[in-house]
N, C-alpha and C positions, 0 to 999 in steps of 0.2 A: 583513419578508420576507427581506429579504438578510441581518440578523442569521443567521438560521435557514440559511437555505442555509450559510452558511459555518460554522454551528455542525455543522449536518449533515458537510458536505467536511470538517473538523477530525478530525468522528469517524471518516471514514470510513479516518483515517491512522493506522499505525501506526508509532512512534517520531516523529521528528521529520519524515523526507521518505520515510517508506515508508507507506504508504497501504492502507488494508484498504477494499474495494468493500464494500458491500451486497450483493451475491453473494457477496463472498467468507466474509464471514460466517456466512450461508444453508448454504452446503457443506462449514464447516468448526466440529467440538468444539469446545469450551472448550480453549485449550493449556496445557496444565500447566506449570511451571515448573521446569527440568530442563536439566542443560547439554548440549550439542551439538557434536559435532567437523563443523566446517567448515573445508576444505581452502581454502589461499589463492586456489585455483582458482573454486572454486563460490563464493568470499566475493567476488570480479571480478565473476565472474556476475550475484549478486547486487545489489549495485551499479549494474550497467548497467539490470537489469530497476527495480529502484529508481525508477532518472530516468527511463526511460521511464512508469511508474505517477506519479511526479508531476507529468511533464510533461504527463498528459492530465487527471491531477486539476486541472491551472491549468488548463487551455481548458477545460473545461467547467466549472468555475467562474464562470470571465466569462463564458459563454456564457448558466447558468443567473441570474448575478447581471443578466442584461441583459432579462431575463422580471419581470414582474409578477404572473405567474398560474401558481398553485401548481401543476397539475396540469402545466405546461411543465417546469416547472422539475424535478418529479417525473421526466418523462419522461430531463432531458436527465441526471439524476442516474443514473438506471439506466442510458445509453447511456455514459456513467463508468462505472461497473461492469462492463458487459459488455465493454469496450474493453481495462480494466484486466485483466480476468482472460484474456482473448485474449494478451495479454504473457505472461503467468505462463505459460500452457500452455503457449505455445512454448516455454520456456525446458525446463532437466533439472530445474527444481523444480515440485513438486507446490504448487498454491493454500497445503493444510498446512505443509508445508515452509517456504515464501515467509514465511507469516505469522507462524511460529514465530519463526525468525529475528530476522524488525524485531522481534515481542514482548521475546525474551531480549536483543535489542540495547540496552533502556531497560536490564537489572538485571544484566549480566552482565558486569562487566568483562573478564575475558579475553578474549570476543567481539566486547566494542568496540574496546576495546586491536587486535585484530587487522582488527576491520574500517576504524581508523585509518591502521593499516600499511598495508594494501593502498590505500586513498585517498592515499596519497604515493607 
């Protein structure tokens, strides 16, 4: 059961610490693969929305990995989703936006190159 759960939370991330809900999935295409100008601006942004989506991917991980019973654990997964995508909104990026991003962040080097910049 707790394999599963965290096989689950694994998927639900995109790159390494940016994190794709189960909703967000639901609301958003297939992203093509395609490069993207992002301003050192909106790449801060990003970042911050980041840690906050992983930071509530870790509590409700131990939260879910602390259940026995699937249908809980189900629940507290989608209460992750919905919490995670409440961050996104607020932010000036769109759920799409958001996920494009972490997606080109695994294959795009100028975009990690620059989202390394901005993390120093």
């Amino acid at each position: 059961m707790i394999r599963k759960i965290k096989h689950f939370m694994a998927s639900c991330l995109v790159a390494s610490v940016a994190f794709t809900a189960p909703a967000f999935s639901q609301q958003t295409p297939p992203v093509t693969q395609q490069q993207i100008e992002v301003s050192d601006g909106q790449m801060k942004e990003f970042i911050k929305m980041q840690k906050q989506v992983y930071n509530i991917q870790q509590n409700y991980t131990a939260k879910a990995n602390e259940t026995n019973n699937k249908a809980e654990a189900t629940s507290v997964m989608q209460q992750a989703g919905q919490e995670m995508t409440q961050v996104i909104e607020k932010s000036s990026f769109s759920i799409e936006q958001f996920n494009q991003i972490a997606t080109l962040l695994r294959t795009d080097e100028k975009l990690r190159q620059q989202y390394r910049n901005v993390l120093d």
